[in-house]
C-alpha positions as CSV (number, residue, x, y, z in Angstrom):
1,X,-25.9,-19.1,83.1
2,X,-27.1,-17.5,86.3
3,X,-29.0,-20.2,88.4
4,X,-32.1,-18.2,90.6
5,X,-35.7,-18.4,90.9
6,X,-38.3,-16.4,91.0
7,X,-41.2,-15.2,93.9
8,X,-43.7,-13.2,93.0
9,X,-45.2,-11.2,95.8
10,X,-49.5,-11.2,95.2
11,X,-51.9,-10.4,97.5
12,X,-55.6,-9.6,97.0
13,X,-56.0,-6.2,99.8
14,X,-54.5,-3.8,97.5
15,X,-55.0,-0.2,99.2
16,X,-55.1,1.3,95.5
17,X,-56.7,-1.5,93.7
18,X,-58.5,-4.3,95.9
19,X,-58.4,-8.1,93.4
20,X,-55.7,-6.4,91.1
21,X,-53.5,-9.4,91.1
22,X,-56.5,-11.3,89.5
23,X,-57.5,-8.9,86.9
24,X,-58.1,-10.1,83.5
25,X,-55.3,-9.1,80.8
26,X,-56.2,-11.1,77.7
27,X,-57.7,-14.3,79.4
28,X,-55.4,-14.7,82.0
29,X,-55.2,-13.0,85.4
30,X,-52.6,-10.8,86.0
31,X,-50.3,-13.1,88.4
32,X,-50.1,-15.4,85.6
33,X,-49.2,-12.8,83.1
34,X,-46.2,-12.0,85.5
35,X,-45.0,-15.5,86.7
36,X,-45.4,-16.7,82.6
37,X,-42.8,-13.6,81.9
38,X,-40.6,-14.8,85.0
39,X,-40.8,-18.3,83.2
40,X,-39.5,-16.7,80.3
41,X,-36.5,-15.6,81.7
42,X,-34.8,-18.5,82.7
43,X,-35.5,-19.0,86.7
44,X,-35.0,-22.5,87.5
45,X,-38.2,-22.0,89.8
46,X,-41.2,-19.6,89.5
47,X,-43.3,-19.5,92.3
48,X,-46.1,-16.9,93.6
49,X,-46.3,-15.7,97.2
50,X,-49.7,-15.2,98.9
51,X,-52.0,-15.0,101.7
52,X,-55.1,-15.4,99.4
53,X,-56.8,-18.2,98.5
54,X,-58.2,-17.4,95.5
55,X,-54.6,-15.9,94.3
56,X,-53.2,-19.2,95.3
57,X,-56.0,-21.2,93.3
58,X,-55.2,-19.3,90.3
59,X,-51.8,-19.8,90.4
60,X,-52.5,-23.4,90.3
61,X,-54.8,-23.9,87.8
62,X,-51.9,-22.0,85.3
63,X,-49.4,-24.6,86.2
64,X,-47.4,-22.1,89.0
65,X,-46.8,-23.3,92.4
66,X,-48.0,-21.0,95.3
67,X,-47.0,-20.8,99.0
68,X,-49.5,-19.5,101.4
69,X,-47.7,-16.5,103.7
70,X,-48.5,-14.4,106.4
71,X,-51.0,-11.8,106.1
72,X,-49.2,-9.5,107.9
73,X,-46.3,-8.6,106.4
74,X,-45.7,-4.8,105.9
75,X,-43.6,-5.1,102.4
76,X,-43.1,-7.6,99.5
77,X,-39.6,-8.5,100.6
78,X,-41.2,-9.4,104.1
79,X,-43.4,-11.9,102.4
80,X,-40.7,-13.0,99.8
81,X,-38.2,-13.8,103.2
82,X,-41.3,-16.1,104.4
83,X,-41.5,-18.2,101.2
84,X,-37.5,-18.2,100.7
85,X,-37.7,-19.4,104.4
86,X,-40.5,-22.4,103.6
87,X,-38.8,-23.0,100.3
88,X,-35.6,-24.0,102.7
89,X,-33.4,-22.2,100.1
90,X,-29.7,-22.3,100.3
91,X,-28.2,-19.4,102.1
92,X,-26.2,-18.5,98.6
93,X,-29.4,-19.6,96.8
94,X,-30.4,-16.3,94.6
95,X,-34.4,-15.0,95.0
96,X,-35.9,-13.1,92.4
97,X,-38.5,-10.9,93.5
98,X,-40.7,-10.0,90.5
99,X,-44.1,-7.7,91.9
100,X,-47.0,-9.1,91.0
101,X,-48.1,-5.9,89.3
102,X,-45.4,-5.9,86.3
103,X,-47.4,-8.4,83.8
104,X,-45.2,-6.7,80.7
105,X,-41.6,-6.9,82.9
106,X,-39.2,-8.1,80.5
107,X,-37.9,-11.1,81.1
108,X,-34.2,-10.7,80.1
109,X,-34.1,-7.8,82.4
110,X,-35.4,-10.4,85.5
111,X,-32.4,-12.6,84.2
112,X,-29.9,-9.1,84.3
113,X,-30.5,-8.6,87.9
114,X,-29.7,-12.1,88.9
115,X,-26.7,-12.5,87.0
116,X,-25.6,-8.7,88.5
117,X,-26.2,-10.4,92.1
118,X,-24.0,-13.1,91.1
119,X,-21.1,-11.2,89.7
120,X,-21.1,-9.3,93.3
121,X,-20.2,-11.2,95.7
122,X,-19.4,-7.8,98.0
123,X,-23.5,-7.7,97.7
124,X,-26.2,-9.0,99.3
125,X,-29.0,-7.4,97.1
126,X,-29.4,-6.3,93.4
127,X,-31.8,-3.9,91.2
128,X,-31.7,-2.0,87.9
129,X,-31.8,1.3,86.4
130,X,-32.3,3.3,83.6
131,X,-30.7,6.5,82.4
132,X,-33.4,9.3,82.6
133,X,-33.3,12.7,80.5
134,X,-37.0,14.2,81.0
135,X,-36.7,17.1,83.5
136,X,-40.4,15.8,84.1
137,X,-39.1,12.6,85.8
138,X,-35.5,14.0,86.9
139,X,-37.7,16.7,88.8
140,X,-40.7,14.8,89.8
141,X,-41.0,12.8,93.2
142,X,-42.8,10.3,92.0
143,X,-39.7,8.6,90.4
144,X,-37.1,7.2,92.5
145,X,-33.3,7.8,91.4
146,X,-30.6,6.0,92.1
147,X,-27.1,6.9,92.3
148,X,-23.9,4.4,91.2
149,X,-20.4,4.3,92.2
150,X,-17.2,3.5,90.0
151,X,-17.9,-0.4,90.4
152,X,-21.7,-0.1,89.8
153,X,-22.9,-0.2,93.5
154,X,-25.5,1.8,95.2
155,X,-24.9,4.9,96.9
156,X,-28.3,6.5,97.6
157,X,-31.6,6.3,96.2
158,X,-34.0,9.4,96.0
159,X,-36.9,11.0,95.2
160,X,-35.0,14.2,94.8
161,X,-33.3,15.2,91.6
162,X,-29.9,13.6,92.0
163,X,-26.9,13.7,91.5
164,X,-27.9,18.1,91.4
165,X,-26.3,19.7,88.2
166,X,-25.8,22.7,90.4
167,X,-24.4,25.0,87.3
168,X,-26.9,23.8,84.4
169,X,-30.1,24.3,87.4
170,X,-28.8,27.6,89.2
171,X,-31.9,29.0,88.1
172,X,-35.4,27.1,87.9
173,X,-35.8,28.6,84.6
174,X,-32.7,26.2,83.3
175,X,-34.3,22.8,84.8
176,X,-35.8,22.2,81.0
177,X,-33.5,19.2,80.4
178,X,-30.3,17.2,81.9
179,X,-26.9,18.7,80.8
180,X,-24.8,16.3,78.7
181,X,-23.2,13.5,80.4
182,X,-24.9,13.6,83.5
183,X,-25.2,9.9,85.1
184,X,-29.2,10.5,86.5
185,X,-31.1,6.8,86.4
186,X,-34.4,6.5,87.3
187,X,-35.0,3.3,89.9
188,X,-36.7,0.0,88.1
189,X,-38.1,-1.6,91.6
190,X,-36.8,-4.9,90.7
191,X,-34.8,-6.9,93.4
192,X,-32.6,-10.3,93.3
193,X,-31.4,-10.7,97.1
194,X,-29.2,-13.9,98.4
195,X,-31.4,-16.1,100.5
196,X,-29.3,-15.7,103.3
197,X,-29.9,-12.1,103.8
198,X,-33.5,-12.1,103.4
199,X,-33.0,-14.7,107.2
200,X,-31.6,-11.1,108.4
201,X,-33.7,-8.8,106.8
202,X,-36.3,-9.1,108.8
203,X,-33.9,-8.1,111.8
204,X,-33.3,-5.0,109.9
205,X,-34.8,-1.9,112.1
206,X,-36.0,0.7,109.8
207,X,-33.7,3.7,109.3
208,X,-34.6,7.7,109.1
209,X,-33.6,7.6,105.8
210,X,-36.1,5.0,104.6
211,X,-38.9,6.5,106.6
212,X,-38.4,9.8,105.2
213,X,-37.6,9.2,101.6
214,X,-40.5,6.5,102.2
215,X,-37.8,4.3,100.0
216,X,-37.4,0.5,101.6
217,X,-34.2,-0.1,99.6
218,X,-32.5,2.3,101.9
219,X,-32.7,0.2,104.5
220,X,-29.9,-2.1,102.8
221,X,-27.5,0.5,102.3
222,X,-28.3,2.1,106.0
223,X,-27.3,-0.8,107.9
224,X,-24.2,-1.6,105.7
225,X,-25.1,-4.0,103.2
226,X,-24.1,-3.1,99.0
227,X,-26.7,-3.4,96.5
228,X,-24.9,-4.0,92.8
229,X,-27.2,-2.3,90.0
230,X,-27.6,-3.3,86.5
231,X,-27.8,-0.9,84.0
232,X,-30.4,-1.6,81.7
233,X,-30.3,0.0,77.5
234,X,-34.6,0.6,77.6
235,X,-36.8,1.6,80.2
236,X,-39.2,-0.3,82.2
237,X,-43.1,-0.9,80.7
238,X,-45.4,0.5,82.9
239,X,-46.8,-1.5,85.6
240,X,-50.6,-1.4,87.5
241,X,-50.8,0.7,90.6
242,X,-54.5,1.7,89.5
243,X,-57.4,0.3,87.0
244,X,-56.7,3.2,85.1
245,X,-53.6,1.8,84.7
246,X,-54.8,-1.4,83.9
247,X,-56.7,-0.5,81.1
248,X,-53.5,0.7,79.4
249,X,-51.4,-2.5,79.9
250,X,-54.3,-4.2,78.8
251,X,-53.4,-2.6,75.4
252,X,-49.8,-3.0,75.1
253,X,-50.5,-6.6,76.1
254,X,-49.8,-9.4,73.1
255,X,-53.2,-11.8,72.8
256,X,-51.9,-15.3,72.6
């Protein structure tokens, strides 16, 4: 069995939804209902990332151990590299980083991408996909694509429909449906990285591609590094971006 643990990125200044990571979902606040799925999944170690107090204090009072970061950090991973970095992981040492807003992520899908990571040794990152036939999300921008090579590797991620069935979508009037057969997965913004990268992440300048595509991810593959993906059989519950959004996980969430 793989051997990796878990950080959960959290902090309480959400642009979209200020206190998010706290919000109730069926007694608990929403950190917990994350790091007690990342429990679930096997991770040697789960612990939660903050700059907040009162994100930390809750962590603690659920029985997860916090570590207080930087308040500056532009992205999750930049605040996952601090904790892997205080944690004094191994550089081979494999980091799960689990968003704090995903309190329905499957666990076995958290346990996927680690073992992917450590079946690739070429790699220095790993995610996970889906296959994707709506022309809704093959079309729409919102959802980030991903395309594989032979050996299951990364080649680009997008917002753009790829890989373009050029024949089956000559005309706008045919984009009602993906043609048989065509490999289109929709992104699942799960990462496992080794610890040892994350040291040199940070050194990572941004690339045109990334800024553009507003995609961190293609940072990685920019600057040289493979990212292995694992496919995954189901798609991805719904996370919380908004309270709207909130309200329906609070729904599909199991009362203890």
């Amino acid at each position: 069995m793989t051997a990796f643990s878990v950080v959960i990125p959290a902090r309480y200044a959400s642009t979209r939804f200020p206190g998010k990571a706290l919000a109730d979902i069926a007694g608990k606040p929403m950190v917990v209902r994350v790091a007690e799925r990342a429990r679930a999944s096997g991770a040697k170690a789960v612990y939660v990332a903050t700059d907040d107090a009162r994100i930390e204090e809750a962590a603690r009072a659920h029985g997860f151990p916090s570590i207080m970061t930087g308040s500056a950090h532009a992205t999750g991973t930049d605040r996952i590299a601090e904790a892997a970095k205080k944690l004094a992981l191994e550089d081979d040492a494999i980091v799960v980083n689990v968003q704090g807003d995903e309190p329905l992520i499957d666990p076995a899908l958290i346990a996927s991408v680690a073992a992917a990571l450590e079946k690739s040794p070429e790699a220095e990152v790993s995610t996970a996909c889906h296959l994707i036939r709506s022309p809704e999300e093959i079309f729409s921008p919102s959802v980030v694509k991903v395309v594989l090579d032979a050996r299951g590797f990364a080649l680009y991620f997008s917002r753009a429909p790829v890989p373009f069935a050029r024949d089956a979508w000559a005309s706008p009037s045919g984009r009602q449906g993906a043609p048989e057969g065509l490999p289109c997965y929709r992104h699942i913004g799960l990462y496992a990285y080794r610890a040892g990268f994350l040291k040199r992440y940070a050194q990572l300048a941004p690339s045109p591609i990334e800024n553009f595509e507003a995609l961190e991810q293609l940072r990685v593959l920019w600057h040289g590094y493979r990212i292995a993906v694992a496919i995954s059989e189901t798609e991805a519950p719904p996370g919380v971006d908004t309270p709207g959004d909130l309200e329906k996980v609070r729904k599909l969430a199991v009362r203890p």
